[in-house]
Backbone as JSON, one array per atom type, in Angstrom:
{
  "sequence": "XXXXXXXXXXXXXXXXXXXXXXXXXXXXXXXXXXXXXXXXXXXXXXXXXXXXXXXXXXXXXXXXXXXXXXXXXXXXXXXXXXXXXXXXXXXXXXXXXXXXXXXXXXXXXXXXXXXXXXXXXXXXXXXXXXXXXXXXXXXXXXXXXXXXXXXXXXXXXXXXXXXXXXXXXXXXXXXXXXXXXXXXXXXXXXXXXXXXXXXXXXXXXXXXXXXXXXXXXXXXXXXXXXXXXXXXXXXXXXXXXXXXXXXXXXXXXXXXXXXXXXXXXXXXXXX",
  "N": [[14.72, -38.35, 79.6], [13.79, -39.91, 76.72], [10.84, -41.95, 75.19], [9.2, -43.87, 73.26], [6.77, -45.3, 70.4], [8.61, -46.39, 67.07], [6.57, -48.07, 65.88], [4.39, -50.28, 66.79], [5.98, -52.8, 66.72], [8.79, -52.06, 66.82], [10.84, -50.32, 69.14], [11.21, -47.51, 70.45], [13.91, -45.19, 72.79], [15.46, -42.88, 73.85], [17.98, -41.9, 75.78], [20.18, -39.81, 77.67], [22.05, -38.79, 75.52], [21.76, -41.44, 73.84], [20.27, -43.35, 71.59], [18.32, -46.22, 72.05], [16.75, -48.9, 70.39], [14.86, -51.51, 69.79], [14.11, -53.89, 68.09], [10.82, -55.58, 67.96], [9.38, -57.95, 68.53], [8.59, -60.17, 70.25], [7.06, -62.74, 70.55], [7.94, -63.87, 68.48], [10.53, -64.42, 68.05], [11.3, -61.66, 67.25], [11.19, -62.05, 64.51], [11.47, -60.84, 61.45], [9.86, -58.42, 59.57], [7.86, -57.08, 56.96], [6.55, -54.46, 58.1], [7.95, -54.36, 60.87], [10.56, -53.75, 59.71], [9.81, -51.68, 57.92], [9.66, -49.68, 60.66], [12.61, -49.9, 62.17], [13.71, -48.86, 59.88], [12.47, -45.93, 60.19], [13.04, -45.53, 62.67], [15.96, -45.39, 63.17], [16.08, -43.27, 61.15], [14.95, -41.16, 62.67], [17.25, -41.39, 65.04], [19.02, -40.27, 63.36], [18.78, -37.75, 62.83], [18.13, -36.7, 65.06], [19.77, -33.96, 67.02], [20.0, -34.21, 69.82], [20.84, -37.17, 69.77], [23.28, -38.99, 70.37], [24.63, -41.58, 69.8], [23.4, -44.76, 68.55], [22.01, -47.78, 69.65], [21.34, -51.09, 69.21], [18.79, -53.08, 69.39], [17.41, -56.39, 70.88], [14.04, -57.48, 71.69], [12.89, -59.67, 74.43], [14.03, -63.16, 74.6], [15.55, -63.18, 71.63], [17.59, -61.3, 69.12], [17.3, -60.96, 66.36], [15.13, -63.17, 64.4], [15.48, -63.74, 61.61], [14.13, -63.55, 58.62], [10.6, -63.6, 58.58], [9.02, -67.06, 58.83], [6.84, -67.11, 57.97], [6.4, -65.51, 55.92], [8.26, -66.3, 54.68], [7.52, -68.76, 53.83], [5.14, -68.14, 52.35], [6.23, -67.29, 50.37], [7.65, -69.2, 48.73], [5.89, -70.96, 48.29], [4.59, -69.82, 46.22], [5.62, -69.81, 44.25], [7.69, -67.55, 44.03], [8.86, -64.03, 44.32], [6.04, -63.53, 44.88], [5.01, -63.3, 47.07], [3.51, -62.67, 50.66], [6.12, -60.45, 52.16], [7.28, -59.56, 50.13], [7.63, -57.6, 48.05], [8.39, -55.39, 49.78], [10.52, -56.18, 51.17], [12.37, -56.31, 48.95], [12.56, -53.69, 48.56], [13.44, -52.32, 50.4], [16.31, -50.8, 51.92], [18.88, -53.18, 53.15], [21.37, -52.55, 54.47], [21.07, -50.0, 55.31], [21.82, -48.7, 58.08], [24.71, -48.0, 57.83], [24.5, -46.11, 56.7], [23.68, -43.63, 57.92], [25.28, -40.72, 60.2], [26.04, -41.5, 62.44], [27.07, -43.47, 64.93], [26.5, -47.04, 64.94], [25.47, -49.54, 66.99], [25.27, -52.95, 67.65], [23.37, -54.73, 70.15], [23.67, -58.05, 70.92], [21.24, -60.09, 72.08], [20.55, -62.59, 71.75], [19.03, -65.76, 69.91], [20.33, -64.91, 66.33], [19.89, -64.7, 63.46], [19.8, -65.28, 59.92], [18.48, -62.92, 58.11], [18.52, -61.38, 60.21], [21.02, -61.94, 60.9], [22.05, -60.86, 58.8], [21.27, -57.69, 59.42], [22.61, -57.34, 61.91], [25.33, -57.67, 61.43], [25.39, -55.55, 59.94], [25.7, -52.9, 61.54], [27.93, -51.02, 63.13], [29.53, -51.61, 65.57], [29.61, -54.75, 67.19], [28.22, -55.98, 70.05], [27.86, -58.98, 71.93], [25.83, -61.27, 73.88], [26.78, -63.85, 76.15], [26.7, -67.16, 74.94], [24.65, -66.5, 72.84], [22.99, -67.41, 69.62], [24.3, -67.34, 66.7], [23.44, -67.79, 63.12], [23.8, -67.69, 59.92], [22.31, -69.01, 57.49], [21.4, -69.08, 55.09], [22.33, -70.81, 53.13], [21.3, -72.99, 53.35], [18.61, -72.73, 52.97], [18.24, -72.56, 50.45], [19.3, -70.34, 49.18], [21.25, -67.52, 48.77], [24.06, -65.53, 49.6], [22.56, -62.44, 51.52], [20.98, -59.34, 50.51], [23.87, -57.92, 50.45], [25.46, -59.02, 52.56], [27.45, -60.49, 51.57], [29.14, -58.84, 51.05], [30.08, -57.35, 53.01], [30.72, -59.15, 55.42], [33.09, -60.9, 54.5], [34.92, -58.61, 54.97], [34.93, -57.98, 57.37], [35.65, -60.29, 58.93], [36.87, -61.37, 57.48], [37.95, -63.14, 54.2], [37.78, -66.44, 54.63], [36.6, -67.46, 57.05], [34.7, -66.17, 56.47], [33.38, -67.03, 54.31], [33.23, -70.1, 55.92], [30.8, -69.5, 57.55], [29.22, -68.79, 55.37], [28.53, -70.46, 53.88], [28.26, -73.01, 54.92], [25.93, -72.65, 56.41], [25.9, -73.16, 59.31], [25.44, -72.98, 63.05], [26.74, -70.89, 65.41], [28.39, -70.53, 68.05], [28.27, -66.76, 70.68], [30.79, -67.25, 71.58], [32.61, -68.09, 69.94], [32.15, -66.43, 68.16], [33.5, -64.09, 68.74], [35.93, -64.74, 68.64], [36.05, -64.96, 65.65], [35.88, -62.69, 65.12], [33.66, -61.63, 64.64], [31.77, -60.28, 66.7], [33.4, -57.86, 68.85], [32.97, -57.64, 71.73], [31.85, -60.23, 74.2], [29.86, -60.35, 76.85], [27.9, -61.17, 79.76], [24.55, -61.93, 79.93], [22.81, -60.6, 81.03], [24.2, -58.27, 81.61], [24.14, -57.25, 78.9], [23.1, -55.03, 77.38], [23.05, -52.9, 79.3], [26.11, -52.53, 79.03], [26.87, -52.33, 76.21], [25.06, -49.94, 75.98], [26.57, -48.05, 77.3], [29.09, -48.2, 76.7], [28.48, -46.62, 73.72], [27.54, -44.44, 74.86], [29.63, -43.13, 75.77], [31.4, -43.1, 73.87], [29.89, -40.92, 72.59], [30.41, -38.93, 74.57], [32.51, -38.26, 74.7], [33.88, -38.08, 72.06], [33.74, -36.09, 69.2], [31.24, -36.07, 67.18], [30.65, -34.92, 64.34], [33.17, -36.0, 63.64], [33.11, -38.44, 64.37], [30.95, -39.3, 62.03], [32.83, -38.51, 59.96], [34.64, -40.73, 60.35], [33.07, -43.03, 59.92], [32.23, -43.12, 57.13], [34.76, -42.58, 55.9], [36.18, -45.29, 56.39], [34.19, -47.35, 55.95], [33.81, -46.46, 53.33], [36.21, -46.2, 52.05], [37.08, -48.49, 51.6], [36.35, -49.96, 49.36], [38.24, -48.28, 47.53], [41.2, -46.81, 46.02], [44.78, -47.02, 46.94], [45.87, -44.45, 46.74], [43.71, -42.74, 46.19], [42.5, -42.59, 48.98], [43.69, -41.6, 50.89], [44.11, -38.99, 49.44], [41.7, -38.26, 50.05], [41.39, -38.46, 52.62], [43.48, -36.61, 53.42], [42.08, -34.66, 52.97], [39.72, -34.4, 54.19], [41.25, -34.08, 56.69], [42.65, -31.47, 56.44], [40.01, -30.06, 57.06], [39.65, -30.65, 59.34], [41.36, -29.45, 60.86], [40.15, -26.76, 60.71], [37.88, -26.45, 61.9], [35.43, -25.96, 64.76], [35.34, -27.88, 66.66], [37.64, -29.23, 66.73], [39.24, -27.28, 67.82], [37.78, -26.85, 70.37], [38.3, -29.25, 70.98], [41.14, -29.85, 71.62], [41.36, -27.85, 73.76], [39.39, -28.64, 76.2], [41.04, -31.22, 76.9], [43.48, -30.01, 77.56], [42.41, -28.34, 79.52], [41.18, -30.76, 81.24], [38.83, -31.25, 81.36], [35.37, -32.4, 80.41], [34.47, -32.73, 76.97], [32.6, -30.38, 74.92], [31.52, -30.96, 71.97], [30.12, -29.77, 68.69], [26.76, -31.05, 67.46], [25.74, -33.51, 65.38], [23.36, -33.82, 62.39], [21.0, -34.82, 60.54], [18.72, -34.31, 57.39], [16.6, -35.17, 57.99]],
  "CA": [[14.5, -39.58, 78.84], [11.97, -39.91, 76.08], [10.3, -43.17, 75.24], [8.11, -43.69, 71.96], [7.06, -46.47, 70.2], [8.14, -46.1, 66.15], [5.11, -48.66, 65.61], [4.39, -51.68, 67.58], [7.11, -53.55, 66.64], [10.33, -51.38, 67.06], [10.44, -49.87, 70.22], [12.78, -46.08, 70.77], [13.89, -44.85, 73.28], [16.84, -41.94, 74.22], [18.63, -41.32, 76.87], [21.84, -39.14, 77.8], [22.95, -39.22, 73.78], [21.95, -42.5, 73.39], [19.12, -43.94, 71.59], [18.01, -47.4, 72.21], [15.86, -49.12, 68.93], [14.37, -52.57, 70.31], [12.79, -54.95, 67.79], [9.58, -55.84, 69.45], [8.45, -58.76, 68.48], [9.88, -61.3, 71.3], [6.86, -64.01, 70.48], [8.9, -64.71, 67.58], [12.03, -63.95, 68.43], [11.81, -60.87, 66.29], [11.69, -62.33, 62.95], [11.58, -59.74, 60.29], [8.41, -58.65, 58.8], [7.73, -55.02, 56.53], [6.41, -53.51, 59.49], [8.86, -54.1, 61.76], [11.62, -52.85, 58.9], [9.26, -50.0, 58.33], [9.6, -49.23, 61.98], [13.4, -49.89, 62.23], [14.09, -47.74, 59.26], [12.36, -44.97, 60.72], [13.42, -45.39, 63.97], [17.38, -44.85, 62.26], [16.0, -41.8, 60.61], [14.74, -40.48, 63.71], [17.87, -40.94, 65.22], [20.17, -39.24, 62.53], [17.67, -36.42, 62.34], [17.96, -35.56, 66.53], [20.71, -33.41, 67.8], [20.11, -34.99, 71.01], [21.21, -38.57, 69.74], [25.23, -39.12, 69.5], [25.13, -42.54, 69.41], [22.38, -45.81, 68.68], [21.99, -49.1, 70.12], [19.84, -51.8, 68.67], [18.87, -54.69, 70.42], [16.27, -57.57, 70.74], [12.71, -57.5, 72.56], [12.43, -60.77, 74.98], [15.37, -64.04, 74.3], [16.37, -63.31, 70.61], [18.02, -60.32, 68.74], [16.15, -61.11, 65.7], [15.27, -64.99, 63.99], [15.28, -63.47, 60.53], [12.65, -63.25, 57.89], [9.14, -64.46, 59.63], [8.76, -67.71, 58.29], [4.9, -67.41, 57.08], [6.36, -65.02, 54.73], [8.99, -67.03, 53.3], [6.34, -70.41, 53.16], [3.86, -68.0, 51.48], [6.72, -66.64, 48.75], [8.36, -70.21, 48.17], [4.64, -71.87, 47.65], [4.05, -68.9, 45.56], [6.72, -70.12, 43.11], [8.59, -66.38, 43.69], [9.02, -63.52, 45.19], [5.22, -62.44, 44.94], [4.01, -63.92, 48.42], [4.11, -62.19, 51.63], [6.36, -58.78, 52.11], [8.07, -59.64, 49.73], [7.58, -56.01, 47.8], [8.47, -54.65, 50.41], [11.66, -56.47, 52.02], [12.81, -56.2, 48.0], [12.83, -52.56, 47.97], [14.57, -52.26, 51.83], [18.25, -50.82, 52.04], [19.38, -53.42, 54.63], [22.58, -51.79, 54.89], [20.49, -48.57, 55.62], [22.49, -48.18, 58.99], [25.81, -47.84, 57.31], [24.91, -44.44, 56.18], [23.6, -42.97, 58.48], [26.48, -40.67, 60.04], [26.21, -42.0, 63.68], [27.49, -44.96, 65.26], [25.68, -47.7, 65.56], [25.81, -50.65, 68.0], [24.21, -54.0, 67.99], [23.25, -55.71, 71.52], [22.71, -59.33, 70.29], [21.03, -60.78, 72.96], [19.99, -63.81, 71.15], [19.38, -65.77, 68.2], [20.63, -63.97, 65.57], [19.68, -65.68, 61.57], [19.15, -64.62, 58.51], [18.44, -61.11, 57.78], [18.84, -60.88, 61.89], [22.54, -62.4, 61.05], [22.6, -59.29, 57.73], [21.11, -56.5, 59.64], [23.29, -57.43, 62.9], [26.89, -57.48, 60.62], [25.64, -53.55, 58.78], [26.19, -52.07, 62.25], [29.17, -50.33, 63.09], [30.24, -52.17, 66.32], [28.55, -55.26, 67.4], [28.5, -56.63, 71.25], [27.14, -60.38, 72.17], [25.47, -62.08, 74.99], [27.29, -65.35, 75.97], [25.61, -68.49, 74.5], [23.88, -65.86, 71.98], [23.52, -68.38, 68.88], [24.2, -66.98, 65.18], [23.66, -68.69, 62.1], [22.92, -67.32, 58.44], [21.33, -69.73, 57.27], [20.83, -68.74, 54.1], [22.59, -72.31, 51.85], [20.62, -74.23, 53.91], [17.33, -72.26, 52.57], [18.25, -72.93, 49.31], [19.39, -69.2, 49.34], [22.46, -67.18, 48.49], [24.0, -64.75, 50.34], [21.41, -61.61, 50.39], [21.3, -58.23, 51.0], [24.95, -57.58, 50.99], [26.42, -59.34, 53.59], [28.79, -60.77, 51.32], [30.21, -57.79, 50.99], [30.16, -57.29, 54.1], [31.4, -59.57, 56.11], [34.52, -61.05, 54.37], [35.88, -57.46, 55.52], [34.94, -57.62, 58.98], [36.13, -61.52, 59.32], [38.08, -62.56, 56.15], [37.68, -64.71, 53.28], [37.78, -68.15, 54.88], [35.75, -67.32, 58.27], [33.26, -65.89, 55.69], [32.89, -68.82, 53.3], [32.48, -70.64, 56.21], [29.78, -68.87, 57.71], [27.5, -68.29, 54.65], [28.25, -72.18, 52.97], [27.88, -74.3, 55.67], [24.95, -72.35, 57.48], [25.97, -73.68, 60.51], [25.16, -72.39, 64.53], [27.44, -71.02, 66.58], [27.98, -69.33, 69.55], [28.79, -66.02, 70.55], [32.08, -66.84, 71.77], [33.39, -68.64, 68.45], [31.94, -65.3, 67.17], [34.14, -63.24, 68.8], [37.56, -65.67, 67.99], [36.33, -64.88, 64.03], [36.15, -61.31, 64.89], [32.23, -61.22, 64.09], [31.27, -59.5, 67.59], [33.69, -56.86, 69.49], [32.86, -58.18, 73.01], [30.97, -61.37, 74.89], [29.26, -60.33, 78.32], [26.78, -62.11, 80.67], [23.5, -61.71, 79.29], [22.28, -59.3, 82.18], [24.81, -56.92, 81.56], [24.63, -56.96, 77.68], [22.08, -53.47, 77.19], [24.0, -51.56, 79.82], [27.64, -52.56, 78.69], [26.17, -51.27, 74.94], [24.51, -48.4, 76.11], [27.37, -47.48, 78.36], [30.32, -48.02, 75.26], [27.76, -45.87, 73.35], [27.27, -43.09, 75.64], [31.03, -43.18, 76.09], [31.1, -42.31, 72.25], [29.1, -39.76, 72.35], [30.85, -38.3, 75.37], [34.37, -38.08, 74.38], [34.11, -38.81, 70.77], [33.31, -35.3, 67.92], [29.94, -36.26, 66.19], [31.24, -35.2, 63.14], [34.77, -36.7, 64.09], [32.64, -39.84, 64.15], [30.52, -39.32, 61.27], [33.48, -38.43, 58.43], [35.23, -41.44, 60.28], [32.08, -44.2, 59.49], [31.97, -43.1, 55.88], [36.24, -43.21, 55.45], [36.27, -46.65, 56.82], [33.08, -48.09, 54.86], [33.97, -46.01, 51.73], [37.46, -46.43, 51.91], [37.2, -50.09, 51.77], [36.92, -50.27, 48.03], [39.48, -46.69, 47.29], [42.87, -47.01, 45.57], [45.12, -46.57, 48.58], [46.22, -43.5, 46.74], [42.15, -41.83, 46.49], [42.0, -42.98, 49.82], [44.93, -40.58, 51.04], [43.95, -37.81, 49.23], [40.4, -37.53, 50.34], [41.54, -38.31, 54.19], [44.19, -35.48, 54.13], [41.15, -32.77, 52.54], [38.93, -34.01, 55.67], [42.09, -33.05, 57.92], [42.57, -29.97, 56.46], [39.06, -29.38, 57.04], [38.78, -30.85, 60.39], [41.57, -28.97, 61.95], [39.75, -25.4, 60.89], [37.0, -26.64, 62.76], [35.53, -25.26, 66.28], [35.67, -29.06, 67.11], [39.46, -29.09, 66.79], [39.49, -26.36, 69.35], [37.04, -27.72, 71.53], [39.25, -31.18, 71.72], [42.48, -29.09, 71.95], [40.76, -26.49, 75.22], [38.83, -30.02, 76.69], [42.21, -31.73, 77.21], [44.14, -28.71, 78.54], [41.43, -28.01, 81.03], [40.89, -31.41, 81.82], [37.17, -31.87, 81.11], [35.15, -33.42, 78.89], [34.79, -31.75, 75.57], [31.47, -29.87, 74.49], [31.09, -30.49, 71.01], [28.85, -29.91, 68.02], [25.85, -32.32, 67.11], [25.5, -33.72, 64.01], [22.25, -33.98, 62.35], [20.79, -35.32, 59.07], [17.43, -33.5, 57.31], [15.64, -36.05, 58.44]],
  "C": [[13.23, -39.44, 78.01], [11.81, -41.39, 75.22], [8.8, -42.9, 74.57], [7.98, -45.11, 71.63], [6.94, -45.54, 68.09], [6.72, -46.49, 65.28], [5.67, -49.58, 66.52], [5.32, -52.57, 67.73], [8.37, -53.28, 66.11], [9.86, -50.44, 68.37], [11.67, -48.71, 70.42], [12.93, -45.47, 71.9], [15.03, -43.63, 73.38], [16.95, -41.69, 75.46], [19.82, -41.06, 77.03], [22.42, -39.38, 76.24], [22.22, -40.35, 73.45], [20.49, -42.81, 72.69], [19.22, -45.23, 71.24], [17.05, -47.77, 71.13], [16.0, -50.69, 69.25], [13.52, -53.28, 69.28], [11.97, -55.27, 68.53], [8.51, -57.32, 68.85], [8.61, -60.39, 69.03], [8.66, -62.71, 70.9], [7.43, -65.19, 69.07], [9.74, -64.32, 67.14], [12.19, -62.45, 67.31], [12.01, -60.85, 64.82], [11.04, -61.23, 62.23], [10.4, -60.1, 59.27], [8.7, -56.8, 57.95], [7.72, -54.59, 57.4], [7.72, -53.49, 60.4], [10.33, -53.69, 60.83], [11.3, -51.66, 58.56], [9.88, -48.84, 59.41], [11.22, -49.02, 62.16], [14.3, -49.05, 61.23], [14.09, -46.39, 60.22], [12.98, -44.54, 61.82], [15.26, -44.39, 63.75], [17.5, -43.43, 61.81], [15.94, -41.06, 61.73], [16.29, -40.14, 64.73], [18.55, -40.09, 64.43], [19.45, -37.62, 62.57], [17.82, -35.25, 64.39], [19.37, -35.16, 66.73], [21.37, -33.98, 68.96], [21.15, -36.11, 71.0], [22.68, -38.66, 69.22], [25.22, -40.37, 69.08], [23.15, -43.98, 69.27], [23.01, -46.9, 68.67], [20.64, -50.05, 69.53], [20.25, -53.11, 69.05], [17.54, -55.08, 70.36], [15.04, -57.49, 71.41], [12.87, -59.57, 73.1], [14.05, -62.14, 74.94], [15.99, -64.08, 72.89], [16.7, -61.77, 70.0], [17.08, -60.04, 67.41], [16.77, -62.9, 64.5], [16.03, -64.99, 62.56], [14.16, -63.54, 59.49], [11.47, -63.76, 58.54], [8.88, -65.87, 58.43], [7.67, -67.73, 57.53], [5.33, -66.62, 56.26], [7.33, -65.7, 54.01], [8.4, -68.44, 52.94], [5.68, -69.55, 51.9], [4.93, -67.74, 49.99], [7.49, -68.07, 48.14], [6.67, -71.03, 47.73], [3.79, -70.72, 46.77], [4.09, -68.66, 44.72], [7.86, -68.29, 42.91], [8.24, -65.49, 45.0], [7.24, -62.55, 45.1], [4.12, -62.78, 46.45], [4.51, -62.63, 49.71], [4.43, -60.4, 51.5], [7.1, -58.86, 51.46], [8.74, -58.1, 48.82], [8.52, -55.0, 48.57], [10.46, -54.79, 51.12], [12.77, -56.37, 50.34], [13.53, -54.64, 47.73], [13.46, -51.94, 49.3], [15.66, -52.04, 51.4], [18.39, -51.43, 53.17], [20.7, -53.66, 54.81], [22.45, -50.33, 55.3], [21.99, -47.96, 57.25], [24.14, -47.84, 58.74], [25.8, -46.73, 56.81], [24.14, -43.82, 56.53], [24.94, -42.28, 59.02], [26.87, -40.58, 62.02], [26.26, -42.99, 64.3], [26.74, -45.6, 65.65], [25.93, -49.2, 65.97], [25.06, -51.85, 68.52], [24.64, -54.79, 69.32], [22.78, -56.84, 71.21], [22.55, -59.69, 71.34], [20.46, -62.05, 73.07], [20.34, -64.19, 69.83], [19.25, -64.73, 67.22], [20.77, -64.46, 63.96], [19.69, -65.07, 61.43], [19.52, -63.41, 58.3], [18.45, -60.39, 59.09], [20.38, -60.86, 61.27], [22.82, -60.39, 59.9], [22.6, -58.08, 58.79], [22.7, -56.28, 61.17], [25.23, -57.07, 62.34], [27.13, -55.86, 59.81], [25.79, -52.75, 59.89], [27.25, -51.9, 62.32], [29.86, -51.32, 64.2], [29.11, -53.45, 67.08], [29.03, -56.26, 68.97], [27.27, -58.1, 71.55], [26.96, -60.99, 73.63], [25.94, -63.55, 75.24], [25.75, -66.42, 76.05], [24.89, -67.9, 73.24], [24.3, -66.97, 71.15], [22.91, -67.56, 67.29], [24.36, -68.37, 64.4], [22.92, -67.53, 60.67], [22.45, -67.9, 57.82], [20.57, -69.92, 55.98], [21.04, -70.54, 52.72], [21.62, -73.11, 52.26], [19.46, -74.31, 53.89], [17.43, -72.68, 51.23], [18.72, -71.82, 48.62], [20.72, -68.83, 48.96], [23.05, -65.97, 49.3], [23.37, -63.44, 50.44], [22.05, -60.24, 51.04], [22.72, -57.42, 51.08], [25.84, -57.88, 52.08], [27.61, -60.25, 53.13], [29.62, -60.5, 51.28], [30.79, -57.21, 51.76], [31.17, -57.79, 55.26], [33.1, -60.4, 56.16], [35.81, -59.71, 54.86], [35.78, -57.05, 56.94], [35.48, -59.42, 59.77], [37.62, -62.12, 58.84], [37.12, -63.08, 55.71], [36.82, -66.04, 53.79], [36.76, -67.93, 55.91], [34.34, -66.73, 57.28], [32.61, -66.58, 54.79], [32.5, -69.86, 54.59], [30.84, -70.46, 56.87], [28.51, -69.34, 56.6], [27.51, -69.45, 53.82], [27.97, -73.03, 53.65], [26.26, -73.85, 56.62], [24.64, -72.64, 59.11], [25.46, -72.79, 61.82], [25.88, -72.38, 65.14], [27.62, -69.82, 67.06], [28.58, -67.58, 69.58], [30.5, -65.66, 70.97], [33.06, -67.69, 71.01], [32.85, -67.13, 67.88], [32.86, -64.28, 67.6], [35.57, -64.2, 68.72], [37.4, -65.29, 66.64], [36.35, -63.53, 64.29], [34.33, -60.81, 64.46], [31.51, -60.27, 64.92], [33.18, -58.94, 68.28], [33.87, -57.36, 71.06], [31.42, -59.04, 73.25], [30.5, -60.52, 76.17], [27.83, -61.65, 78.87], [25.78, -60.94, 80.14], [22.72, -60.21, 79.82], [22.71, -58.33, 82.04], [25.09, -56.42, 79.86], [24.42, -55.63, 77.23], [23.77, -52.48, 78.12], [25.2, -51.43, 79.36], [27.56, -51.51, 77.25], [26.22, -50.14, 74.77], [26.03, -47.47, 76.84], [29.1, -47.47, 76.88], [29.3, -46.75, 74.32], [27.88, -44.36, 73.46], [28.43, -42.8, 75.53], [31.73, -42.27, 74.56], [30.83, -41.26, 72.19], [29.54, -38.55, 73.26], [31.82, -37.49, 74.85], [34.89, -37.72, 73.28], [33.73, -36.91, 69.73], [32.1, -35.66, 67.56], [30.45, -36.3, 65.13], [32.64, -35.86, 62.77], [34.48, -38.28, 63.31], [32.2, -40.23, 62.9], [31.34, -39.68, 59.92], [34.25, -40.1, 59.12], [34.7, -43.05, 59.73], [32.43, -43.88, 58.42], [33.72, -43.32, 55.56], [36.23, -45.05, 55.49], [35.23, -47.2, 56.1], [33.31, -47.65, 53.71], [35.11, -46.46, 51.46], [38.13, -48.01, 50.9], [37.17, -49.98, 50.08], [37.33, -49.25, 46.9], [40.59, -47.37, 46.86], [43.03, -46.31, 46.51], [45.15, -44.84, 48.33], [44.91, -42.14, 46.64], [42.02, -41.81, 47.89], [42.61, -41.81, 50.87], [44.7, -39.57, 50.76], [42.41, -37.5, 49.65], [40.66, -37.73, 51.79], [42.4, -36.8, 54.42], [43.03, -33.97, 53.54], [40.54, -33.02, 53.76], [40.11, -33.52, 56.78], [42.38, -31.63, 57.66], [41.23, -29.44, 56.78], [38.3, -29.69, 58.49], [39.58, -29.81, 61.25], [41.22, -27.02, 61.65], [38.0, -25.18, 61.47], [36.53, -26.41, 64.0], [35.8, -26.54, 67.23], [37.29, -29.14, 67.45], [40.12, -28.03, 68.48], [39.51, -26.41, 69.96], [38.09, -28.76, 71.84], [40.49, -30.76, 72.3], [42.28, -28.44, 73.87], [40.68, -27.67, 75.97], [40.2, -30.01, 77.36], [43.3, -31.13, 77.74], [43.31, -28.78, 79.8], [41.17, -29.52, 81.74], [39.43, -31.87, 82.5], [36.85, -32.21, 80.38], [34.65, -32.21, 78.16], [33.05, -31.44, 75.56], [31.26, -29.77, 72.58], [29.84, -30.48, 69.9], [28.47, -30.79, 67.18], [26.32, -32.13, 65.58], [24.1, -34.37, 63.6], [21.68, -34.53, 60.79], [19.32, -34.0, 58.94], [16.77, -33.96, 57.84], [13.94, -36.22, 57.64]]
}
């Protein structure tokens, strides 16, 4: 196990494949500051960059997942008449869809409230699991706001249309188990068991699963999404021709004969 901190407020850890990436800033609930997107970038990089790491989990420090923007920075940029208050620089020039291309799965543990640019960053993971009672809201109409970052684009393809208009027009609060009836979270658990269930689907990933198997399959499925069916077809059957002359292919083939689990190879970014 190894256990770092990227700065103060993101917290990393790895273990068995997995790395864990903890907002850390539980006296307010996590709301989103530069630093702690600094930190959560990096942290991302760091995983894509280790061998070690098949799969990441990102989850909340203390009772929320994260609030969304830190309020004192959106007082200072609305009494500022723009965007020159605060981090604002900074949260301007953020990819917060960054985790969408990375080319390893990633897995939000909401274990709380979940707003704003908590609600964005929480919808750009790959698979997202919820703590019952957890309470989302985006929150953004009700700022005076529009939908940001891309989660418009976002989430009408992981909900629908209508479940996504209501969401980001009414700004409303609700729970995590109206969130999994729209399809917004994957699975509800009891709060206690939210991390391990995570970590343990995760690991499970990383076990069983290719790396690169995983990798070309994030980018089909997120790229795909706006492909003519017929581009979509011809660039899936070049990755099969190119997955089954692969040692992976082999590996999964041998594995499943023998009746063990598979050994295959990492995938890594430059980092």
């Amino acid at each position: 196990m190894s256990d770092s901190n990227t700065n103060d407020t993101v917290l990393y850890e790895v273990d068995d494949g997995v790395a864990v990436v903890t907002l850390n800033r539980p006296e307010r609930l996590n709301a989103w500051t530069g630093e702690l997107g600094t930190g959560y970038f990096d942290a991302l990089d760091r995983a894509a960059a280790d061998p070690d790491v098949r799969a990441v989990v990102v989850t909340g420090a203390g009772r929320g997942f994260c609030a969304g923007a830190d309020m004192d920075n959106l007082q200072g940029i609305s009494s500022g008449g723009g965007e020159s208050g605060g981090d604002a620089p900074r949260l301007r020039a953020e990819r917060h869809d960054y985790a969408l291309t990375i080319p390893k799965p990633v897995v939000a543990a909401i274990n709380g409230a979940c707003a704003g640019l908590g609600f964005v960053h929480a919808m750009m993971c790959d698979v997202r699991f919820a703590a019952e009672g957890a309470k989302f809201t985006s929150a953004f109409a009700r700022r005076g706001l529009i939908a940001e970052h891309g989660v418009a684009w976002m989430l009408p393809r992981v909900v629908g249309p209508s479940h996504a208009l209501d969401i980001l027009m009414s700004g409303r609060v609700f729970l995590a188990e109206e969130a999994k009836e729209m399809g917004v979270v994957s699975k509800v658990v009891p709060r206690d068991e939210l991390l391990s269930a995570a970590v343990s689907y995760a690991r499970d990933l990383g076990r069983y699963s290719a790396p690169w198997s995983m990798a070309q399959i994030k980018r089909q499925v997120w790229g795909q999404l706006d492909q003519a069916r017929s581009d979509a077809l011809e660039e899936s059957n070049a990755l099969m021709r190119e997955s089954l002359r692969r040692t992976d292919f082999k590996e999964g083939v041998q594995s499943f004969v023998e009746q063990r689990d598979p050994n295959f190879e990492p995938v890594v970014t430059d980092g």
